[in-house]
C-alpha positions as CSV (number, residue, x, y, z in Angstrom):
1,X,-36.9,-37.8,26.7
2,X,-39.6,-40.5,27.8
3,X,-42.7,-38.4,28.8
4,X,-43.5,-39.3,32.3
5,X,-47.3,-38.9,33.8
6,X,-46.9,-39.0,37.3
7,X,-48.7,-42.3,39.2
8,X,-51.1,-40.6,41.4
9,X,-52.5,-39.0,37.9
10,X,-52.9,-41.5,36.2
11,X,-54.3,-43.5,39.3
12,X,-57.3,-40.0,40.0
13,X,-57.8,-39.8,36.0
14,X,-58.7,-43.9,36.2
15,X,-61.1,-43.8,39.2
16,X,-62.6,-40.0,37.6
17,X,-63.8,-42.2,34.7
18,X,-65.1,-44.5,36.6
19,X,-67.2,-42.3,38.5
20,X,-68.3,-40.0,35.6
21,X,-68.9,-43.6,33.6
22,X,-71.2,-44.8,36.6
23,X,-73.3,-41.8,37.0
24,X,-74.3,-41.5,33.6
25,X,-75.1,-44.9,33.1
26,X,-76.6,-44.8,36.6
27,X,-78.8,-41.8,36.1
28,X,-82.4,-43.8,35.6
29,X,-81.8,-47.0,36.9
30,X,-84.4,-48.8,38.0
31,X,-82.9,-52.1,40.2
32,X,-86.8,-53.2,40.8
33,X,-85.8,-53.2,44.8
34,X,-88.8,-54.5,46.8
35,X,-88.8,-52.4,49.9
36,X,-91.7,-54.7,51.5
37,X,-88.3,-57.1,51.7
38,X,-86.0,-57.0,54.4
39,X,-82.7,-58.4,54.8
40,X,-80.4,-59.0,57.9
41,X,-77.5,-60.1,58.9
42,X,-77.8,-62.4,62.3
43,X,-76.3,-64.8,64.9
44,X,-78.1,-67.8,65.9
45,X,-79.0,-67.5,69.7
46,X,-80.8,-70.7,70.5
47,X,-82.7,-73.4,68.2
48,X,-86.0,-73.4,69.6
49,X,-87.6,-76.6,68.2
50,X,-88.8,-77.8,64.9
51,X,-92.0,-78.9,63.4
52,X,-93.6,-81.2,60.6
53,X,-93.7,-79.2,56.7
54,X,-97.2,-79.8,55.5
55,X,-98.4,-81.6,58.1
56,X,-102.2,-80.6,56.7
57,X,-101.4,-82.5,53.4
58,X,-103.4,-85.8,52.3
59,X,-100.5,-87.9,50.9
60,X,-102.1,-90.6,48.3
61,X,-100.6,-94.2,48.4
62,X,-99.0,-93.8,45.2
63,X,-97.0,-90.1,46.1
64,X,-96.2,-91.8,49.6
65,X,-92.9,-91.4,48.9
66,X,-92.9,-88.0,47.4
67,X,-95.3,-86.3,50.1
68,X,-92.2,-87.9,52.5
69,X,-90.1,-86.0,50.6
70,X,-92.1,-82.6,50.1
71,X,-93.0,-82.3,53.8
72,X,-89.7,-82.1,55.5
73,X,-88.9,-80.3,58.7
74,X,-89.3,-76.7,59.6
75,X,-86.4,-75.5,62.1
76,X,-87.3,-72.9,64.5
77,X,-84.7,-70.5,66.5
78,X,-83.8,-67.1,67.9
79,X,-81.2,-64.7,66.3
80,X,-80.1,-61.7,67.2
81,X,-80.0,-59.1,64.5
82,X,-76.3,-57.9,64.3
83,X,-76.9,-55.5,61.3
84,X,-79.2,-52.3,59.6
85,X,-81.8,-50.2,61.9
86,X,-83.0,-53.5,63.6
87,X,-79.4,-54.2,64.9
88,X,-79.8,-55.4,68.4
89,X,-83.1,-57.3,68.1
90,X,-84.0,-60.5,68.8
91,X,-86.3,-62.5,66.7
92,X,-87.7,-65.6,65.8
93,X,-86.7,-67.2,62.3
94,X,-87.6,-70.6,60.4
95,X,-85.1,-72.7,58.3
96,X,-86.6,-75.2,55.7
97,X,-85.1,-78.2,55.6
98,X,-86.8,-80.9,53.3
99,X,-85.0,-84.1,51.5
100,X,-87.1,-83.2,48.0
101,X,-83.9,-80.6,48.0
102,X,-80.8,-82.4,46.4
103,X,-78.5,-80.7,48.7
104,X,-80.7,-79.7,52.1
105,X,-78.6,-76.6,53.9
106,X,-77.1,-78.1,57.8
107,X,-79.4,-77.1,60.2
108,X,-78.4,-73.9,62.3
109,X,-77.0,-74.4,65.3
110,X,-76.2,-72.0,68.3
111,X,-73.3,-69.3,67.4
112,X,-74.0,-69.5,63.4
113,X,-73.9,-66.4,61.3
114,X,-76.5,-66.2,59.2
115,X,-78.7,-64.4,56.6
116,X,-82.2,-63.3,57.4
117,X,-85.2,-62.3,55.0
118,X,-88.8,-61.3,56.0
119,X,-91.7,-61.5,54.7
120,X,-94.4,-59.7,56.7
121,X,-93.2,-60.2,60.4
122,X,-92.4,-63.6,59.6
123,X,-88.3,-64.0,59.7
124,X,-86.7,-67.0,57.4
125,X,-83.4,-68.2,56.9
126,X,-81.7,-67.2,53.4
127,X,-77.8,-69.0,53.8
128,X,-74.9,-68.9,55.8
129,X,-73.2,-66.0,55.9
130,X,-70.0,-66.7,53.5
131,X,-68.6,-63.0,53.4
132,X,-66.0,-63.5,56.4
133,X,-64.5,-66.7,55.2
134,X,-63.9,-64.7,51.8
135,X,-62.5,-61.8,53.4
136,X,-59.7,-64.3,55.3
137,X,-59.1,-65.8,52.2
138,X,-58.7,-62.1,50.6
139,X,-56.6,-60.8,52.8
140,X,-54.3,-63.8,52.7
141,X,-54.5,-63.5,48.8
142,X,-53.9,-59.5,49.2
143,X,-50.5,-59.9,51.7
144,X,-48.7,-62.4,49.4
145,X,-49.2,-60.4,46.5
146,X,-48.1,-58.1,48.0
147,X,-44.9,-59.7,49.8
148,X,-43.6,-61.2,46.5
149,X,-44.9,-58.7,43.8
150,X,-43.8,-55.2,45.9
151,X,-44.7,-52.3,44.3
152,X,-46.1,-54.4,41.4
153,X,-48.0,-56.3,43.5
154,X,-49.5,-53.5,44.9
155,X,-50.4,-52.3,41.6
156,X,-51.7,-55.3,39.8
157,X,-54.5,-55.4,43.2
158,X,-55.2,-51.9,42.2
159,X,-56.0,-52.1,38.6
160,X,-57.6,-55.5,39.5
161,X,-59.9,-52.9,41.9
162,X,-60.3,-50.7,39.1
163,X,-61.1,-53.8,36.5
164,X,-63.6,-55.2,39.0
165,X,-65.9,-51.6,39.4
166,X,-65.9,-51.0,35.4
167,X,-67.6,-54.4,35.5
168,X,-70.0,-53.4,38.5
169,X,-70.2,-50.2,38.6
170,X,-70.4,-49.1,34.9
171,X,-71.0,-52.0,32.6
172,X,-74.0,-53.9,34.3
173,X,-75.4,-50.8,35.2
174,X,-75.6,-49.8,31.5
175,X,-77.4,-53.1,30.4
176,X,-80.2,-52.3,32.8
177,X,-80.3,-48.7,31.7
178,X,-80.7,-49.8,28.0
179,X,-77.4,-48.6,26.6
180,X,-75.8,-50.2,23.7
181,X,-74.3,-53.5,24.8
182,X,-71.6,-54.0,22.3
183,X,-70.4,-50.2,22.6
184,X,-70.4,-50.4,26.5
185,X,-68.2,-54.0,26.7
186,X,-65.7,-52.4,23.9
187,X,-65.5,-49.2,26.2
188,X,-64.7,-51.3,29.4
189,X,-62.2,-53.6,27.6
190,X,-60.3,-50.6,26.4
191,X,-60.8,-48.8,29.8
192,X,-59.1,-51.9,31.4
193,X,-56.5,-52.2,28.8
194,X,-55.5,-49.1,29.0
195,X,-56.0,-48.1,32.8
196,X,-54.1,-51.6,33.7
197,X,-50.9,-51.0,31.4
198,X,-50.9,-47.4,32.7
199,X,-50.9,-48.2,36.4
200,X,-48.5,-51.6,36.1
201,X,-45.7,-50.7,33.9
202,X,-46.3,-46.9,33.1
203,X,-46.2,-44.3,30.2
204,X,-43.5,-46.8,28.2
205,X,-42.9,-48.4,25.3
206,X,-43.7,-51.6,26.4
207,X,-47.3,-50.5,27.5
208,X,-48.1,-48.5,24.1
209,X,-47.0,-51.3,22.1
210,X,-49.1,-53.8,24.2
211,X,-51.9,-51.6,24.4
212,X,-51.7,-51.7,20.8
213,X,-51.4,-55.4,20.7
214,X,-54.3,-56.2,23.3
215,X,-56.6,-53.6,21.6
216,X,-56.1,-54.9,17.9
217,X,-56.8,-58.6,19.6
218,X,-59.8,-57.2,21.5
219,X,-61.3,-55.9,18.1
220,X,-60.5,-59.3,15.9
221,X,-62.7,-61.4,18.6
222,X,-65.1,-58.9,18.7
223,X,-66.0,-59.4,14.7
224,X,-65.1,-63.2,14.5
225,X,-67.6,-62.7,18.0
226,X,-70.7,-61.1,15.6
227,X,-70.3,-62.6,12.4
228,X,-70.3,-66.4,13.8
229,X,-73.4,-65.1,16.0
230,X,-75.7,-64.1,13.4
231,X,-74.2,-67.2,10.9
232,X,-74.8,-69.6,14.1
233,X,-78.4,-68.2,14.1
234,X,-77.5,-67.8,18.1
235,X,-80.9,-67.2,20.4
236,X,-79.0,-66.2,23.2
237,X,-81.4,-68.4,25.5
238,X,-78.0,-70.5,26.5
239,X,-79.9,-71.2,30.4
240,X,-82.0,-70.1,32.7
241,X,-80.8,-67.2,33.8
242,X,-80.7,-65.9,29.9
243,X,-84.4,-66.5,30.3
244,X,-85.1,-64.3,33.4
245,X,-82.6,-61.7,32.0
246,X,-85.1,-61.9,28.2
247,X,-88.9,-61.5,30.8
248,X,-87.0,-58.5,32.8
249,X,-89.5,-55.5,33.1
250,X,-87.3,-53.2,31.0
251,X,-88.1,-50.2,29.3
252,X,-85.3,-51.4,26.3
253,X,-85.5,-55.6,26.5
254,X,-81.8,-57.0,27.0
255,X,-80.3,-57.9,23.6
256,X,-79.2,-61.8,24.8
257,X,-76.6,-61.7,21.3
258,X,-75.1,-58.6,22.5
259,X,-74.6,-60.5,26.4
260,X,-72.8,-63.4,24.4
261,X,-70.8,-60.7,22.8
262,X,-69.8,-58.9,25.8
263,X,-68.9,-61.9,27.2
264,X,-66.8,-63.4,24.9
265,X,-64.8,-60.7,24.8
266,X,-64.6,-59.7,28.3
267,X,-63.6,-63.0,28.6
268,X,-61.1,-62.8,26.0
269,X,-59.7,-59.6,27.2
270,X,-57.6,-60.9,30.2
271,X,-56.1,-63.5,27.4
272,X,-55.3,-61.2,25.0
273,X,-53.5,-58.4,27.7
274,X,-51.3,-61.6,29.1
275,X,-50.1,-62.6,25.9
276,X,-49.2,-58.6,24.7
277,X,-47.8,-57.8,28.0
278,X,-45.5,-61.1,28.2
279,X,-44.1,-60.5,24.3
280,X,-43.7,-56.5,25.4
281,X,-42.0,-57.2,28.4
282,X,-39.9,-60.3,27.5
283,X,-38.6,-57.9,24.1
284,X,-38.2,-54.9,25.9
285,X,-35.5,-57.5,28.5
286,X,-33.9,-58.3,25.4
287,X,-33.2,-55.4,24.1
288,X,-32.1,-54.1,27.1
289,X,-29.2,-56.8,28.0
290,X,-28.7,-58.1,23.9
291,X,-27.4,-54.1,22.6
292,X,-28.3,-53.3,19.2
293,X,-31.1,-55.2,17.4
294,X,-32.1,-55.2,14.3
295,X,-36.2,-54.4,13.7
296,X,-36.2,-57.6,12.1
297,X,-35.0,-59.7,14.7
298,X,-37.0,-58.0,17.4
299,X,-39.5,-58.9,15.6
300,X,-38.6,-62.4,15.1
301,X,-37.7,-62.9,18.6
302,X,-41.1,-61.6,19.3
303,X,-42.9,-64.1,17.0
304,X,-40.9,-67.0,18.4
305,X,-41.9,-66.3,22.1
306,X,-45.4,-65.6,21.1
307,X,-45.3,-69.1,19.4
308,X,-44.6,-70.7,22.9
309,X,-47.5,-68.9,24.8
310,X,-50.1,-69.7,22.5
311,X,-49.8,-72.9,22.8
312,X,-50.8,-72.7,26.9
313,X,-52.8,-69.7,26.7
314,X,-55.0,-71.7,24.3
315,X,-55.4,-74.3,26.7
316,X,-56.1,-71.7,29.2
317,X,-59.5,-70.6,27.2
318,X,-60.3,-74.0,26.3
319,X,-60.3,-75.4,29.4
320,X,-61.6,-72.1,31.9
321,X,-64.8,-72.3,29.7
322,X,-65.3,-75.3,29.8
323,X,-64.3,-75.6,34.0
324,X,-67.3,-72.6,33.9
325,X,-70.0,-75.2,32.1
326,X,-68.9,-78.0,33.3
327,X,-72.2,-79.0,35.4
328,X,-74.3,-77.8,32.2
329,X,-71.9,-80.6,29.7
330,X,-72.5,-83.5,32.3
331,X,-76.1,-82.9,32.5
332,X,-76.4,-82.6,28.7
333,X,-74.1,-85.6,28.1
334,X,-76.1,-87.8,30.2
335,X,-79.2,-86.9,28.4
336,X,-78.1,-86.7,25.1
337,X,-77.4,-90.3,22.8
338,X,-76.0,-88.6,20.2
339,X,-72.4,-86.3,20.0
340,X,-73.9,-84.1,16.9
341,X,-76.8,-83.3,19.1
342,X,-74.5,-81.9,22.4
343,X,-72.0,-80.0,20.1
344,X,-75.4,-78.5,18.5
345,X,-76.4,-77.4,22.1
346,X,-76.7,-73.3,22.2
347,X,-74.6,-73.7,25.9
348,X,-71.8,-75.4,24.2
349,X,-71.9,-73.5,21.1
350,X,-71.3,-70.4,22.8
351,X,-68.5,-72.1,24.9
352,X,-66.7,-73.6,21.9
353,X,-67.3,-70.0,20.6
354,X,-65.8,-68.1,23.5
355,X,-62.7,-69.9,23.3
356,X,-62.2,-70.1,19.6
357,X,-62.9,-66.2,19.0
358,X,-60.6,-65.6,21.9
359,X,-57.9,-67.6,20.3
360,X,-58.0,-65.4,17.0
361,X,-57.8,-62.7,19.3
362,X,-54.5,-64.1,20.8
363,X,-53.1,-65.1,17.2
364,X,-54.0,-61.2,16.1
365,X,-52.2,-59.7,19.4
366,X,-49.0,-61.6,19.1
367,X,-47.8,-60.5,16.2
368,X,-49.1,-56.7,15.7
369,X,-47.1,-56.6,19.2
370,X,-43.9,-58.1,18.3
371,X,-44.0,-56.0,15.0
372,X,-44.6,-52.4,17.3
373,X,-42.2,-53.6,20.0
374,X,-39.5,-53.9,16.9
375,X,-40.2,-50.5,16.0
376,X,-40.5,-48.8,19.1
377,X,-37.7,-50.3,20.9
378,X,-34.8,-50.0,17.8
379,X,-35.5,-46.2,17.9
380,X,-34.5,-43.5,20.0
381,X,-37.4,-41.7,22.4
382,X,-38.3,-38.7,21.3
């Protein structure tokens, strides 16, 4: 008989791991908070008036122009606090709103929500508040999963959950306690492989064999992910937020090749599960209708569909990194005379990297799949 591990196990053992995972990893952090900081949540009362930036400067004739620019308008207004132990409070906030920025925030106007940061006693505008648009758009995403998935709908946002605070609450929290970068992202790919086959189809046949599959993928762009980092004599300086991340204040500096490891196959991960998980499943159907198979044509079958995915799945890669980069290739490509000199640009390399390693990945996964869903599915369960 199938072994069954009933779902509200498996669903306690996957959020247990989580927490054990976070409080080990968690157990010295240091987020470098600055407590002389204070942030607020707000709604805009009343726009009091506004004032002349720099007013004190002495523009030369030359920098007219850009003195125009620099100075800009300071907008002063009342909002009431609506959040933490100053909720209730009224107080007086600027906005900066100058024309040297290439995109100048609207001004606020009466009603606005809006984020507030001090410095001192002095109150200044840090953004719109963006949260409760999300949370609309959430909730709308949540109910129509929900409506045409069922009970798998309800699941697939679940493991989602789960996927989402191994990222948050385990992985990044490891990088900034110094643990090993490659070990931690091949711990969280598994977690999620595992913990998302478990929780969406089950203790099954289809899940070990995909779980075998994914796992097998996972570990393929992981070495093609190392070996073609060290022969691509990668920095890991890809922009400027690799640069903040090397001048941290760490006790163990971020490795910058590990990051472009963890996220290549992160990134790859999602890939890799689709593909296993479509060849499981779509075997497992025929199986089920088609009677007695033979292991070889399972596997056949299996290598045929996986043929058809690729195809889209490697356009999937290809074109989600470069939808992520996109700003970075325009910018570079309108700077850059020569094609050998953009394709030797760290930022695409790793791009081009991402999806290639990825790719070997999905090759890998499709047929180690097919080849354990023959096997598993032409003999009886134990």
């Amino acid at each position: 008989m199938r072994i069954k591990i009933p779902y509200l196990i498996t669903v306690i053992i996957s959020i247990l791991l989580l927490y054990i995972g976070h409080r080990i990893v968690s157990f010295d952090l240091n987020l470098f908070q600055n407590f002389t900081q204070e942030h607020a949540r707000a709604t805009v009362q009343s726009v009091i008036g506004r004032e002349l930036q720099g007013e004190d400067l002495e523009p030369f004739d030359e920098f007219d122009d850009f003195f125009s620019a620099m100075m800009g308008e300071v907008i002063v207004f009342e909002a009431e606090i609506r959040s933490g132990i100053r909720k209730g409070e009224t107080v007086v906030a600027e906005q900066n709103i100058s024309s040297f920025l290439l995109s100048p925030q609207r001004e606020v106007r009466n009603g606005d929500s809006v984020l507030l940061i001090s410095f001192g006693e002095t109150w200044f505008f840090n953004g719109y508040i963006r949260t409760n648009q999300l949370l609309v758009l959430g909730s709308i995403f949540t109910i129509c999963i929900i409506i045409f998935g069922g009970k798998k709908g309800f699941n697939t946002l679940l493991s989602l959950s789960l996927t989402c605070a191994a990222i948050f609450l385990v992985f990044i929290p490891s990088i900034l306690s110094g643990f090993n970068i490659y070990l931690m992202a091949g711990l969280v790919c598994i977690y999620t492989v595992i913990m998302t086959l478990l929780i969406v189809i089950g203790l099954h046949e289809k899940a070990l064999a995909a779980c075998i599959g994914c796992i097998s993928g996972i570990v393929i762009t992981g070495l093609v992910a190392v070996i073609m980092n060290y022969s691509l004599h990668l920095t890991g300086i890809v922009d400027e937020h690799s640069r903040f991340l090397a001048n941290l204040p760490l006790a163990n500096p971020i490795n910058l090749r590990a990051i472009i490891f963890a996220g290549i196959i992160i990134g790859a991960t999602g890939a890799i599960m689709d593909v296993a998980m479509s060849i499981s499943s779509a075997l497992w159907e025929l199986k089920e209708k088609g009677g007695v198979i033979s292991v070889d044509t399972l596997f056949r079958s299996g290598i045929n569909i996986g043929r058809d995915i690729l195809g889209s799945m490697a356009n999937t890669l290809i074109l989600a990194y470069i939808g992520s980069a996109l700003s970075v290739v325009l910018i570079i490509s309108v700077y850059s005379n020569s094609l050998m000199e953009l394709l030797n640009t760290e930022m695409i390399v790793v791009e081009i990297l991402q999806a290639l390693a990825g790719i070997f990945g999905i090759l890998l996964a499709m047929p180690l799949t097919a080849f354990f869903c023959a096997l598993l599915y032409t003999k009886k369960t134990l």
